[in-house]
gemmi code that builds the backbone of each chain (N, CA, C; Angstrom):
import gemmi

chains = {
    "A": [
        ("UNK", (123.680, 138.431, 116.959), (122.817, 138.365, 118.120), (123.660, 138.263, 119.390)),
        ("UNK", (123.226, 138.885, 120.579), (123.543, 138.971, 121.653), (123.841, 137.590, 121.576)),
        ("UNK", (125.098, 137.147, 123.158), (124.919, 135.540, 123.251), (124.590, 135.397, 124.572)),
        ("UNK", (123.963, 136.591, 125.660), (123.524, 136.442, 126.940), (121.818, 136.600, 126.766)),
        ("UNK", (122.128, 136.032, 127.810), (120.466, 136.147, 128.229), (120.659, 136.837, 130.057)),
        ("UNK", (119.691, 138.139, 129.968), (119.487, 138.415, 131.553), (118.112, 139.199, 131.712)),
        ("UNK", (117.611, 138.906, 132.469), (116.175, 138.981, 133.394), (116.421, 140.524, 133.044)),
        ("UNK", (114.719, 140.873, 132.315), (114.624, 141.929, 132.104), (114.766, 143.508, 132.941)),
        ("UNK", (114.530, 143.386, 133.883), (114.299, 143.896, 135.428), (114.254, 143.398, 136.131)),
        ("UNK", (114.849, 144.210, 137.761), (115.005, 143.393, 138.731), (115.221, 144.726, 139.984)),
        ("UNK", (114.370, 144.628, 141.085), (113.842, 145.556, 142.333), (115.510, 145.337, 142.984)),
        ("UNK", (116.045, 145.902, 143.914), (116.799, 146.025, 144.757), (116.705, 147.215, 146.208)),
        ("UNK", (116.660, 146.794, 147.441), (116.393, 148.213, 148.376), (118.172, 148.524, 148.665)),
        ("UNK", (117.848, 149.807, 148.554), (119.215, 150.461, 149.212), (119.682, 149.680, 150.191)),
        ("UNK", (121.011, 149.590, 150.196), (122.221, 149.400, 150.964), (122.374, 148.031, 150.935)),
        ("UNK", (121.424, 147.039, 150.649), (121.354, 145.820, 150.047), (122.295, 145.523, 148.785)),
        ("UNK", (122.730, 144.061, 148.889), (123.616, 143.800, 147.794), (122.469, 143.116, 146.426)),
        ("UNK", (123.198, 144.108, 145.521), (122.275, 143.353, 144.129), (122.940, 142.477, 143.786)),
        ("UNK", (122.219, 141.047, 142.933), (122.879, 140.121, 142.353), (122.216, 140.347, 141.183)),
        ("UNK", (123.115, 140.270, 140.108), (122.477, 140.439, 138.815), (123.420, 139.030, 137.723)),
        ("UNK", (121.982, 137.926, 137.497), (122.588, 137.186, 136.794), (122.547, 136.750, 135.246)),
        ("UNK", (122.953, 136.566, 134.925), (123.337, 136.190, 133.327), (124.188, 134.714, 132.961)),
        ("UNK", (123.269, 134.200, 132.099), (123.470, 132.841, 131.113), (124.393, 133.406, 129.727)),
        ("UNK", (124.835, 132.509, 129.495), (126.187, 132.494, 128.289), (126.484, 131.252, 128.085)),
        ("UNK", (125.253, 130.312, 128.007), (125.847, 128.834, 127.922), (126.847, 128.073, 126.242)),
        ("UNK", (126.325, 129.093, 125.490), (127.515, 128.803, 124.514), (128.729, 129.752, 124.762)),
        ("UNK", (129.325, 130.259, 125.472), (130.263, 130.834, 125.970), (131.445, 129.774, 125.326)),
        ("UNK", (132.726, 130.427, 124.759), (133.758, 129.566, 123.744), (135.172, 129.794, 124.678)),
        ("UNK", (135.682, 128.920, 124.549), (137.258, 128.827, 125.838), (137.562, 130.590, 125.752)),
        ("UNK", (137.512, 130.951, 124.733), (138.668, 132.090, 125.035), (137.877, 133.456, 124.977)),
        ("UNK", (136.360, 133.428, 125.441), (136.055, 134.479, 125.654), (135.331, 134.800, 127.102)),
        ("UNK", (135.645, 135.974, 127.497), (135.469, 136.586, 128.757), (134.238, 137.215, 128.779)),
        ("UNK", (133.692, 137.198, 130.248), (132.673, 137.962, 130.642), (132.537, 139.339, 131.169)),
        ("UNK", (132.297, 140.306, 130.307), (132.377, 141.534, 130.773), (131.162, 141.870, 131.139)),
        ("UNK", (131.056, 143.151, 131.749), (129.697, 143.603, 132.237), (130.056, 145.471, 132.620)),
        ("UNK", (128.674, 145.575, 131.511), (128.872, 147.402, 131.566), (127.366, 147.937, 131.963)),
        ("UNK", (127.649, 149.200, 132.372), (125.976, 149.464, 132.569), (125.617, 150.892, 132.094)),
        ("UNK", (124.763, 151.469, 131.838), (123.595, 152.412, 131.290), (123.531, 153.090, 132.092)),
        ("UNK", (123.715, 154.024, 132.764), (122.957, 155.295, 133.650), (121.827, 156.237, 133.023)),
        ("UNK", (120.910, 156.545, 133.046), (119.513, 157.422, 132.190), (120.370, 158.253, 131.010)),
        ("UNK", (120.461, 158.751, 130.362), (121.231, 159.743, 129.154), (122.579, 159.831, 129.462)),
        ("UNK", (123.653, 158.644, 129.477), (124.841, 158.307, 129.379), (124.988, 157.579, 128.746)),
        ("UNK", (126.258, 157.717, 128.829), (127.289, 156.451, 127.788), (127.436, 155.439, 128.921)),
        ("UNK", (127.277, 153.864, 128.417), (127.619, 152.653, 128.973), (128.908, 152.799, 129.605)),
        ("UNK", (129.138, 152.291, 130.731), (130.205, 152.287, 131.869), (130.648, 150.905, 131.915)),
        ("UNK", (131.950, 150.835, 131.794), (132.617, 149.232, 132.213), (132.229, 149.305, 134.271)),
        ("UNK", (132.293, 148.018, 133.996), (132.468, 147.471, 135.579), (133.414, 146.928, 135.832)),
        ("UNK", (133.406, 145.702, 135.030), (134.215, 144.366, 135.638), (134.106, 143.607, 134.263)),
        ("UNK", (135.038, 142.612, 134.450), (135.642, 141.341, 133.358), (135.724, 140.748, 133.880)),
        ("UNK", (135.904, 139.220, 133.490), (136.710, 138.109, 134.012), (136.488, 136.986, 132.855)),
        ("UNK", (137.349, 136.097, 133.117), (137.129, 135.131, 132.045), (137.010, 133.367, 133.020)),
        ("UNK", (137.204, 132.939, 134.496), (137.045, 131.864, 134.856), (136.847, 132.097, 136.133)),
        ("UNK", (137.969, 132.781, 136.730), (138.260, 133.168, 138.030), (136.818, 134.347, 138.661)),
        ("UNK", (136.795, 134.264, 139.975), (135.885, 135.440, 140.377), (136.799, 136.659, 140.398)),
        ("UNK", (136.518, 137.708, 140.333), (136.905, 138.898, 139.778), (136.368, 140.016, 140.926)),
        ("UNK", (136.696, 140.982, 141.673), (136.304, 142.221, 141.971), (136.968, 143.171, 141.737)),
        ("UNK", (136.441, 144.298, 142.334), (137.100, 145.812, 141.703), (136.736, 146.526, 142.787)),
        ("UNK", (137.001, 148.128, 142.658), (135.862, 149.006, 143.498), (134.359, 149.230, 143.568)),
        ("UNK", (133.966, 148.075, 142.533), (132.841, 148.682, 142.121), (131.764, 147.626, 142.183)),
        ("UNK", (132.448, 146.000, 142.219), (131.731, 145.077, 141.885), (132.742, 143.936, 142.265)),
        ("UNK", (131.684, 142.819, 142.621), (132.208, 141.542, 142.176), (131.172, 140.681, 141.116)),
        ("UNK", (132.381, 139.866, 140.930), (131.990, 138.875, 139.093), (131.947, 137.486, 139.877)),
        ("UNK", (131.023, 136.314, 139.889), (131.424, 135.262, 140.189), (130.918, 134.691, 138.600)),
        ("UNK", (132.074, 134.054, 138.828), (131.655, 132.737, 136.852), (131.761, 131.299, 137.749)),
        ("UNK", (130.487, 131.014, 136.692), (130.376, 129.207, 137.560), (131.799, 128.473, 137.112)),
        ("UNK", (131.623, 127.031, 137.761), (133.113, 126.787, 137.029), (132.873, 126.229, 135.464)),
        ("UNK", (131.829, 125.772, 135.129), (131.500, 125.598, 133.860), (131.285, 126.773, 132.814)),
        ("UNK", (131.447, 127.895, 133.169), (131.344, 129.117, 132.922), (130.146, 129.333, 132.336)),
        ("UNK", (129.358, 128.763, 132.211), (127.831, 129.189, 131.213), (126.979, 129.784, 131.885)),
        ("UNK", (127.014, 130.287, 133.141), (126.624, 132.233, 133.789), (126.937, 132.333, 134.658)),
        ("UNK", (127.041, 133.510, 134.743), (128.124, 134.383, 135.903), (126.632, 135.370, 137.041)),
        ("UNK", (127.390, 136.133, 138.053), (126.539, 136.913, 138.662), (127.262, 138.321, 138.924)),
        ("UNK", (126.583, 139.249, 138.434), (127.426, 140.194, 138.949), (126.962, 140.801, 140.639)),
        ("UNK", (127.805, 141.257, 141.587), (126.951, 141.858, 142.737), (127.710, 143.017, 142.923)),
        ("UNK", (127.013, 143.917, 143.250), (126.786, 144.886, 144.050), (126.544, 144.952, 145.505)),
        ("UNK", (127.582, 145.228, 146.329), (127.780, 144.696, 147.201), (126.618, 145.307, 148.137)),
        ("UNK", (126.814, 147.160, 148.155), (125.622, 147.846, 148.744), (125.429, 148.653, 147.969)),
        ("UNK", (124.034, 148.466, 146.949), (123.366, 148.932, 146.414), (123.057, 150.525, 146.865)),
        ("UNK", (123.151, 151.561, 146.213), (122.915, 153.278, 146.007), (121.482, 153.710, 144.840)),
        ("UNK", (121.021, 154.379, 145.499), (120.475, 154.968, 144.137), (120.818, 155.543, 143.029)),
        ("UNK", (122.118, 155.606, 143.243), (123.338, 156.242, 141.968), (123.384, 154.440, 140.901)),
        ("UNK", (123.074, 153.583, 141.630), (123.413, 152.685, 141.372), (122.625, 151.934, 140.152)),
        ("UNK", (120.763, 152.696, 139.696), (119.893, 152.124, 139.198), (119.921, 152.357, 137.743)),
        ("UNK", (120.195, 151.306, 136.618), (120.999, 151.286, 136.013), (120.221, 150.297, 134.546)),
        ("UNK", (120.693, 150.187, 133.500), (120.691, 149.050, 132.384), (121.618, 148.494, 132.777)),
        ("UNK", (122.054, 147.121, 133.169), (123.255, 146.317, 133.090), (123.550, 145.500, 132.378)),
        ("UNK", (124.251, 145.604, 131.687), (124.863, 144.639, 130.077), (125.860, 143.924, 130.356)),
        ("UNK", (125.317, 142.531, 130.142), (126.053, 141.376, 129.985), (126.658, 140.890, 128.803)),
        ("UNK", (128.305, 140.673, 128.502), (128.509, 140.466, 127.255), (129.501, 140.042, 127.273)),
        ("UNK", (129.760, 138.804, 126.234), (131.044, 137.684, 125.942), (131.761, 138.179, 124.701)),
        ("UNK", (133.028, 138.026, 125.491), (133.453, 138.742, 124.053), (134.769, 138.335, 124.130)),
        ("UNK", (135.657, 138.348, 122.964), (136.901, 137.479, 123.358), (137.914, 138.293, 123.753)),
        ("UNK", (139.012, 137.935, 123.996), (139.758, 139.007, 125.036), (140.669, 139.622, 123.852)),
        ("UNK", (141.393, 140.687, 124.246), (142.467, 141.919, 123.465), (142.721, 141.504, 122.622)),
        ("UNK", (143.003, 142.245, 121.711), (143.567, 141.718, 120.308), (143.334, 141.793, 119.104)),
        ("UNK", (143.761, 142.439, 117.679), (143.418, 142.190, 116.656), (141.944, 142.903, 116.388)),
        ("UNK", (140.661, 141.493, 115.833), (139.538, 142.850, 115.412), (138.125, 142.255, 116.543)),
        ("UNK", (139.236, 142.174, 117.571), (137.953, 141.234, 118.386), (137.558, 142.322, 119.487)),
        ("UNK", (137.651, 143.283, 119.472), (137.097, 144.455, 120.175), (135.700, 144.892, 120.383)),
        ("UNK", (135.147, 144.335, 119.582), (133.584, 144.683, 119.271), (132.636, 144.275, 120.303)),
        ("UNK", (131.821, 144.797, 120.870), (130.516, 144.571, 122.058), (130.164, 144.681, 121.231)),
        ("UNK", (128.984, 143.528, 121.744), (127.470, 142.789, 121.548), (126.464, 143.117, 122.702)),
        ("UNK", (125.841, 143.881, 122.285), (124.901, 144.261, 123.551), (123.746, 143.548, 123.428)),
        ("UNK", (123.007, 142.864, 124.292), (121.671, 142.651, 124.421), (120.549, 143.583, 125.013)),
        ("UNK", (119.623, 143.349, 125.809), (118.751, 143.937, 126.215), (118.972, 144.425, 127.514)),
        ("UNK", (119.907, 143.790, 128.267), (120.477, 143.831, 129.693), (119.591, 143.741, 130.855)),
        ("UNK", (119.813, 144.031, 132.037), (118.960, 144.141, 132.812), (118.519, 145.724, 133.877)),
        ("UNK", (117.456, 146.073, 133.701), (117.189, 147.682, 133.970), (116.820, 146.955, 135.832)),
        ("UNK", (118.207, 147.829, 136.713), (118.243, 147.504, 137.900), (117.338, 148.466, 138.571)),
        ("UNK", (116.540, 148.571, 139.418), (116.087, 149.527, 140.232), (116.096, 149.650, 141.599)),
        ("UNK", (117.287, 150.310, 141.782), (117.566, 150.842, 143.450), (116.168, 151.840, 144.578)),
        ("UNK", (116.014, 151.213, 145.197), (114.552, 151.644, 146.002), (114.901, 152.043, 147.277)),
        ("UNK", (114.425, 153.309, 147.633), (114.835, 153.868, 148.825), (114.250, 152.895, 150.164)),
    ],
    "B": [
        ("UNK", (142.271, 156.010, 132.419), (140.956, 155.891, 131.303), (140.851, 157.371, 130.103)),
        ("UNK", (139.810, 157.106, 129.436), (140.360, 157.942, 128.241), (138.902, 158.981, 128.827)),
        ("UNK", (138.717, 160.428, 128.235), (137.867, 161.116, 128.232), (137.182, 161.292, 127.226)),
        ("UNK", (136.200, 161.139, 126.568), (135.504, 161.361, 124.968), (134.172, 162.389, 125.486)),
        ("UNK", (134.632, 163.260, 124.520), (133.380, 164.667, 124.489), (133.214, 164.179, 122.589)),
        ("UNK", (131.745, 164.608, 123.024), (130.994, 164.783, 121.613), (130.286, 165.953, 121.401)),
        ("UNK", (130.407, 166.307, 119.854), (129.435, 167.778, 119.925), (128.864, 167.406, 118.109)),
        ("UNK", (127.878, 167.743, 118.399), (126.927, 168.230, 119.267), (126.727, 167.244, 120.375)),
        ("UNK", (125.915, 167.813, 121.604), (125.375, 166.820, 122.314), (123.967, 166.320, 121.883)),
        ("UNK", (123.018, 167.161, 121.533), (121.715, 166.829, 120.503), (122.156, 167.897, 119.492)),
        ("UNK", (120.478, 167.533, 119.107), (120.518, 168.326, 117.552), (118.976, 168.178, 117.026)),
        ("UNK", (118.433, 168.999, 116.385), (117.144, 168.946, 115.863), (117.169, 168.757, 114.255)),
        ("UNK", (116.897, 167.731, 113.393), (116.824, 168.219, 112.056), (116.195, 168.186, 111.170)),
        ("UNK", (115.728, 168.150, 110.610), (114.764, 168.309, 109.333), (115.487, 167.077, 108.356)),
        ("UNK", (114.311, 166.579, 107.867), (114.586, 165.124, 107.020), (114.900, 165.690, 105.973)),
        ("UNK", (116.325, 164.806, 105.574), (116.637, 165.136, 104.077), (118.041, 165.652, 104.242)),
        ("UNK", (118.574, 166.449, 105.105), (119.870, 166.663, 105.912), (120.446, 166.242, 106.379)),
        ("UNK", (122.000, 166.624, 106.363), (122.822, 165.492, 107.120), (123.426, 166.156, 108.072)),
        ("UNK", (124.107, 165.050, 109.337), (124.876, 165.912, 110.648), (125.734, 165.126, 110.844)),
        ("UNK", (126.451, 165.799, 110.579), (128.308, 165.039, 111.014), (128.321, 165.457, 112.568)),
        ("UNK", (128.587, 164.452, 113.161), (128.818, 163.903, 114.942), (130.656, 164.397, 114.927)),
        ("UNK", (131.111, 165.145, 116.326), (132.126, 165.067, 116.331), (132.778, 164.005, 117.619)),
        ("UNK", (133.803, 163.554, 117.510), (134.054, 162.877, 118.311), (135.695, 163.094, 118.844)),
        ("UNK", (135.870, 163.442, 120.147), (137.228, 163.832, 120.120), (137.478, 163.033, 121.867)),
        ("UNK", (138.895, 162.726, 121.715), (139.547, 161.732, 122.971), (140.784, 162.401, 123.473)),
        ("UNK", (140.952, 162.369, 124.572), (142.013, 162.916, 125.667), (143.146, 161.975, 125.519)),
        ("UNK", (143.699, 160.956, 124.616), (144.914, 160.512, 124.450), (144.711, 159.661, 123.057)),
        ("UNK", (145.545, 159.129, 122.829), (145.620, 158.499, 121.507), (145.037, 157.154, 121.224)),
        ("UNK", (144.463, 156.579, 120.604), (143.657, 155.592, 120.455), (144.003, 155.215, 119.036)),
        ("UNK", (143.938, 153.930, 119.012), (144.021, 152.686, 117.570), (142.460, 152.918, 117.004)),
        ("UNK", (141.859, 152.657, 118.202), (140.283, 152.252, 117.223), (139.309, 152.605, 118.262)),
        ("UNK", (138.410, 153.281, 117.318), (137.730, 154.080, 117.967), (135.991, 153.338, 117.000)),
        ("UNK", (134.935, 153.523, 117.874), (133.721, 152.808, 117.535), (132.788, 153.844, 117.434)),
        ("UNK", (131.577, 153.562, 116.640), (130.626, 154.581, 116.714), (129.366, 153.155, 116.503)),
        ("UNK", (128.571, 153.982, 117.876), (127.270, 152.806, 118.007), (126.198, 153.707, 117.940)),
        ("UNK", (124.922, 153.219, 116.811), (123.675, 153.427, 117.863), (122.768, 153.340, 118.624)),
        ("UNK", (121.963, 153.859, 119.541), (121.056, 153.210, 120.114), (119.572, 154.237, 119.904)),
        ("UNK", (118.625, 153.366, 119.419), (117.291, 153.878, 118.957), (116.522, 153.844, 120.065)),
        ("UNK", (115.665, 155.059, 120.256), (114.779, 154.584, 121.925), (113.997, 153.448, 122.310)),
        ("UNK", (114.555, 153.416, 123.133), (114.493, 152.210, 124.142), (115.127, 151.514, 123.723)),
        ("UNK", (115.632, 151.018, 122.924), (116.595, 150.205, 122.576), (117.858, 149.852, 123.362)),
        ("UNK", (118.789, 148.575, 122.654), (120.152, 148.855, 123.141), (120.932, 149.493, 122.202)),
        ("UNK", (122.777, 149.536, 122.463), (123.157, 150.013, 121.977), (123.711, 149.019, 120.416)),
        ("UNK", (123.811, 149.801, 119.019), (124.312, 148.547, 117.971), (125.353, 149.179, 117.332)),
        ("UNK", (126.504, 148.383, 117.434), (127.743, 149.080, 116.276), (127.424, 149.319, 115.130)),
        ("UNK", (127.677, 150.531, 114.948), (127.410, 150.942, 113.449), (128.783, 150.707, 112.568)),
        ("UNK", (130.211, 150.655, 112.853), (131.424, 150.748, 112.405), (132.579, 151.102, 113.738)),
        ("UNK", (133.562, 150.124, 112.933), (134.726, 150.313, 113.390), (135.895, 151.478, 112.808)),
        ("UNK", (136.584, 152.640, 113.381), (137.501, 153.225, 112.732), (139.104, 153.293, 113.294)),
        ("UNK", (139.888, 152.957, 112.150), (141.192, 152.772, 112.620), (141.836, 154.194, 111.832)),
        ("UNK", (142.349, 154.558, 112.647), (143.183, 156.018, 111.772), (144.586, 155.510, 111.017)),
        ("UNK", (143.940, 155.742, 109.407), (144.411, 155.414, 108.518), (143.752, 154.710, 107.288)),
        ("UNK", (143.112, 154.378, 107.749), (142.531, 153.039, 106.960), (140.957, 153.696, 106.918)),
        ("UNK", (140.003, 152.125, 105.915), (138.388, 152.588, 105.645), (138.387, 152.223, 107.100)),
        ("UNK", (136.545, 152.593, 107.401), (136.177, 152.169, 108.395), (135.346, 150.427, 108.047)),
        ("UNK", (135.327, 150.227, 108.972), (134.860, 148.566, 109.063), (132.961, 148.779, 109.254)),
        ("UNK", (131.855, 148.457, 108.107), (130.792, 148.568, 108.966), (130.340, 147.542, 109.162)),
        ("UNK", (129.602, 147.248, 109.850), (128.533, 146.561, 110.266), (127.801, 145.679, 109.240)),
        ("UNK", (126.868, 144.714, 109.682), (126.236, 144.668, 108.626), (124.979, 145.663, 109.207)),
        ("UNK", (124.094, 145.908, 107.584), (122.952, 146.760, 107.378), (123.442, 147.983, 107.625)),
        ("UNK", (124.453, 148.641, 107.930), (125.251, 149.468, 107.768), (126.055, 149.641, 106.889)),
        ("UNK", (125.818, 151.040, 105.874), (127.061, 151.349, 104.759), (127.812, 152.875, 104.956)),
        ("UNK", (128.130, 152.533, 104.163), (129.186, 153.976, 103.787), (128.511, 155.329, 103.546)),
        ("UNK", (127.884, 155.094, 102.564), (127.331, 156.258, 101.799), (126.250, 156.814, 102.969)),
        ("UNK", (125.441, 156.038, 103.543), (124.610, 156.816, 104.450), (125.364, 156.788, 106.042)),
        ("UNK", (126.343, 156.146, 106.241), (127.173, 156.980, 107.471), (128.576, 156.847, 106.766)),
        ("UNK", (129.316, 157.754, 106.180), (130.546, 158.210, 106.186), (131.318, 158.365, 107.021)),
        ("UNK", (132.489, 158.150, 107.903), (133.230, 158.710, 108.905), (134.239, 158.850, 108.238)),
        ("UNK", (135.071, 159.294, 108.884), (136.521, 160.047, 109.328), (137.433, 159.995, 110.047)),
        ("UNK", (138.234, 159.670, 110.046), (139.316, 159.053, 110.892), (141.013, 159.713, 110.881)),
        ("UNK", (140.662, 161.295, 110.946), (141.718, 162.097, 110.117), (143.342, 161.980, 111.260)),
        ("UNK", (143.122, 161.686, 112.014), (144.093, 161.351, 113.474), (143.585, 160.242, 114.724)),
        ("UNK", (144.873, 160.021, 115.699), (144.811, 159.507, 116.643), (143.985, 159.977, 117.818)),
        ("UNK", (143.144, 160.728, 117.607), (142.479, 160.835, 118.793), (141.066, 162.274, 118.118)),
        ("UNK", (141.274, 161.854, 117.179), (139.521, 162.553, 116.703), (138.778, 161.746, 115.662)),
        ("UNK", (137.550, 161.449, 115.218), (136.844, 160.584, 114.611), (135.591, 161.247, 114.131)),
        ("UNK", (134.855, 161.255, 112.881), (133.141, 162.319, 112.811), (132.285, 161.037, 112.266)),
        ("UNK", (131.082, 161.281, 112.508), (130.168, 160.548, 111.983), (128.951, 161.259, 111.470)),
        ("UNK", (129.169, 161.182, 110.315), (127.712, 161.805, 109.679), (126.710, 160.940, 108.923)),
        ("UNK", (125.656, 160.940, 109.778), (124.427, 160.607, 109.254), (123.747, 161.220, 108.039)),
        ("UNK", (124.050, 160.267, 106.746), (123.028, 161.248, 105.531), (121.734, 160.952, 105.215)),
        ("UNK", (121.344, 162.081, 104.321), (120.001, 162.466, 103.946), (118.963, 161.740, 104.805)),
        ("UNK", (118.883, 162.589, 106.466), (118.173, 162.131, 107.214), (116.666, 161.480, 107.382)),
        ("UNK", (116.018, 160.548, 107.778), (114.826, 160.258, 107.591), (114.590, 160.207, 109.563)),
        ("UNK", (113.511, 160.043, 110.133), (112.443, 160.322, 110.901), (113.374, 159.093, 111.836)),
        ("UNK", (113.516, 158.087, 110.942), (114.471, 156.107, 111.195), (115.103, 156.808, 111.815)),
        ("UNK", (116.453, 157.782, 111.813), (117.815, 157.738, 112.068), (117.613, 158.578, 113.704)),
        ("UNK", (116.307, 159.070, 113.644), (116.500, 159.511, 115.164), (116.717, 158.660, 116.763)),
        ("UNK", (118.301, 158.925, 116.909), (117.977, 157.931, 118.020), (119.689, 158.646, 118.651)),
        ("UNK", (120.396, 157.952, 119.613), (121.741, 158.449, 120.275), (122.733, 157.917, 119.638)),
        ("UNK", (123.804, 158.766, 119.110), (124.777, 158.116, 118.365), (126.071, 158.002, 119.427)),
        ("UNK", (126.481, 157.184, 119.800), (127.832, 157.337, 120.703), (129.127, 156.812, 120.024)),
        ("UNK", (130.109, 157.354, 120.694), (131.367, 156.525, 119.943), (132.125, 156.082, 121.269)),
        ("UNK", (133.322, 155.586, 120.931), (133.550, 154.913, 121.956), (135.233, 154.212, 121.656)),
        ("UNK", (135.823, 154.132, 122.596), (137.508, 153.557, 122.671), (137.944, 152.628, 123.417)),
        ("UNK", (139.020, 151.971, 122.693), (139.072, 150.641, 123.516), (140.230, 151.576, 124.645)),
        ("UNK", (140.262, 151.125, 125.674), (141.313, 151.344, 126.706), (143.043, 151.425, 126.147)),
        ("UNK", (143.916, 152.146, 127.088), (145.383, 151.319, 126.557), (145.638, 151.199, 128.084)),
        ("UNK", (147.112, 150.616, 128.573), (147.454, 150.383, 129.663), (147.206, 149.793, 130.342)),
        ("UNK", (146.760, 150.164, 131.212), (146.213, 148.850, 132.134), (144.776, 149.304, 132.100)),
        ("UNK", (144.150, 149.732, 131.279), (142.792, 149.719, 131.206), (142.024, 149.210, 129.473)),
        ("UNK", (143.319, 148.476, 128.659), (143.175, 147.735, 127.642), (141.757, 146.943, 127.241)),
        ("UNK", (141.462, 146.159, 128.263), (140.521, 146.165, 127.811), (139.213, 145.872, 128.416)),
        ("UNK", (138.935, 147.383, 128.446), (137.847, 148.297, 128.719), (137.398, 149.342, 127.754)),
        ("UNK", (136.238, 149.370, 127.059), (135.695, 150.367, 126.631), (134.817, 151.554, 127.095)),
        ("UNK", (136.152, 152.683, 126.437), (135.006, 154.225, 127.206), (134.282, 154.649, 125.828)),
        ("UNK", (133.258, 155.329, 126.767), (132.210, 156.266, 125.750), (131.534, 157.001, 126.063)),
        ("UNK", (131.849, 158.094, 124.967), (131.498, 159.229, 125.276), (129.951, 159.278, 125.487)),
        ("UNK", (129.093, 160.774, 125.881), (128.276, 160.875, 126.471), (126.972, 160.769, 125.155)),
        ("UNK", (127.283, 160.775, 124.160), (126.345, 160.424, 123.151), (125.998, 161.833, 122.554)),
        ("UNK", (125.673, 161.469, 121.417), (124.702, 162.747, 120.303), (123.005, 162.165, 120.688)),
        ("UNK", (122.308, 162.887, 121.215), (120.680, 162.791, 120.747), (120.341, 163.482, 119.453)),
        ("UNK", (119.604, 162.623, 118.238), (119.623, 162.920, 117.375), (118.121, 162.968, 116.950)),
        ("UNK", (117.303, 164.354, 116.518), (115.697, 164.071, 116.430), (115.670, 164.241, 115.011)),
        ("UNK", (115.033, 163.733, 114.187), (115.010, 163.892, 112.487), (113.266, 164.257, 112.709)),
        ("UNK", (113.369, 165.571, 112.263), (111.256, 165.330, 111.743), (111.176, 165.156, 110.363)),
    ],
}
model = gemmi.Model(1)
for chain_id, residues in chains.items():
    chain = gemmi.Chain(chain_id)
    for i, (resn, *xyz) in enumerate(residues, 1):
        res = gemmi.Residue()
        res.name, res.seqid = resn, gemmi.SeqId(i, " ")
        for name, pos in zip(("N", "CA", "C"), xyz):
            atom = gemmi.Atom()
            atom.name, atom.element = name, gemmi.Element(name[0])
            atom.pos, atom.b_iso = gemmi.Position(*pos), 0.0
            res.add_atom(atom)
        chain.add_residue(res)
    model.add_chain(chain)
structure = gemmi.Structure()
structure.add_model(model)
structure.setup_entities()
C-alpha cells in the first residue's frame, strides 16, 4: 500500500502558485520524498526529491516539515501545461533493490485559465 | 536522462492471445521496470528486470502470465498471456536514472492495451 495520503483534486488559476500537499506520517529515517506527475496519455514525470532539507529545481519547490511527516510541493506559476496527476511517494534512497515506486492515487491538479 | 520508446504504442486484441510489449532505452541501464496502470487507475509494478538474471515479480503477479526478457543492457519485452478483457489497461516500463540523474525514474510513453 501506498504510504501517502494526498487530496484527491485540487483547482489552481493560471500564473498562480500551486501548493500541493501530502502526509507520510510513518515516513522511516532513511526514506525520501519524491514527487512525479501524470500528464493525460503519458508516462509519469519526476519533479523533485528530497529527504529533510527544502529542495528546488527548474520545475518545483519541495518543502518537508521538520518532523518530516508531509511535505508540499509548489509550483511556483502554474501553466496549463501544468494540469496534471501528482504522485506523492516515500521511498528509500539509491541502492540495491530499493528502487521500486509505490504509487497512490495522487492528486489530479487542474490549471484554469 | 534516458529516452524509452515502446512499440507497440496500442494494440487491439482478441482474448485468448498474447502481446509481447517492446521496450527499448537510449543508454545502458541495470534495471529496468514494467508497471501497469488499469483505467483510471494508478500506476502498479508488475516486475523488476535486471539483464542477466529472472525477473523479480510482484506480488499477484507471475511468470507464466507475464514473461519478460531481459536479453541486454538497454532492451527489455513484456508479454501479456492468453489475454482476458482484465488485462486491458497501459503497460509502461521504466529506468532508474545513472549520473547525476540516479535517482530518478524515466518512462516510457506506455502500450494502450484493449483485450475484447
Amino acid at each position: 500500500d501506498a504510504k501517502t495520503t494526498q487530496p484527491p483534486s485540487m483547482d489552481c488559476a493560471e500564473g498562480r502558485a500551486a501548493n500541493l500537499p501530502c502526509n507520510h506520517s510513518t515516513i522511516s529515517g532513511n526514506e525520501y520524498v519524491y514527487w512525479y506527475r501524470q500528464i493525460h496519455s503519458q508516462g509519469p514525470q519526476y519533479i523533485i526529491h528530497g529527504l529533510k532539507n527544502n529542495e528546488t529545481n527548474e520545475m518545483a519547490s519541495l518543502i518537508i516539515t521538520e518532523d518530516r511527516k508531509s511535505s508540499t510541493l509548489i509550483l511556483p506559476h502554474a501553466t496549463l501545461r501544468d494540469t496534471a496527476v501528482y504522485y506523492c511517494i516515500v521511498r528509500e534512497g539509491s541502492g540495491g533493490s530499493n528502487y521500486k515506486l509505490t504509487f497512490g492515487k495522487g492528486t489530479l491538479l487542474t490549471v484554469n485559465p | 536522462s534516458a529516452v524509452i520508446s515502446q512499440k507497440p504504442s496500442r494494440d487491439i486484441c482478441q482474448r485468448g492471445t498474447s502481446l509481447t510489449i517492446q521496450c527499448q532505452v537510449d543508454s545502458q541501464v541495470t534495471m529496468m521496470f514494467w508497471y501497469r496502470q488499469q483505467p483510471g487507475q494508478s500506476l502498479t509494478l508488475i516486475a523488476t528486470a535486471n539483464q542477466g538474471s529472472e525477473a523479480t515479480y510482484e506480488s499477484g503477479f507471475v511468470i507464466d502470465k507475464f514473461p519478460i526478457s531481459r536479453p541486454n543492457l538497454t532492451f527489455s519485452t513484456l508479454t501479456v498471456s492468453n489475454m482476458s478483457p482484465e488485462d486491458s489497461s497501459i503497460y509502461l516500463c521504466s529506468v532508474e536514472g545513472t549520473g547525476r540523474n540516479y535517482n530518478e525514474q524515466f518512462f516510457g510513453p506506455g502500450t494502450r492495451l484493449t483485450v475484447l
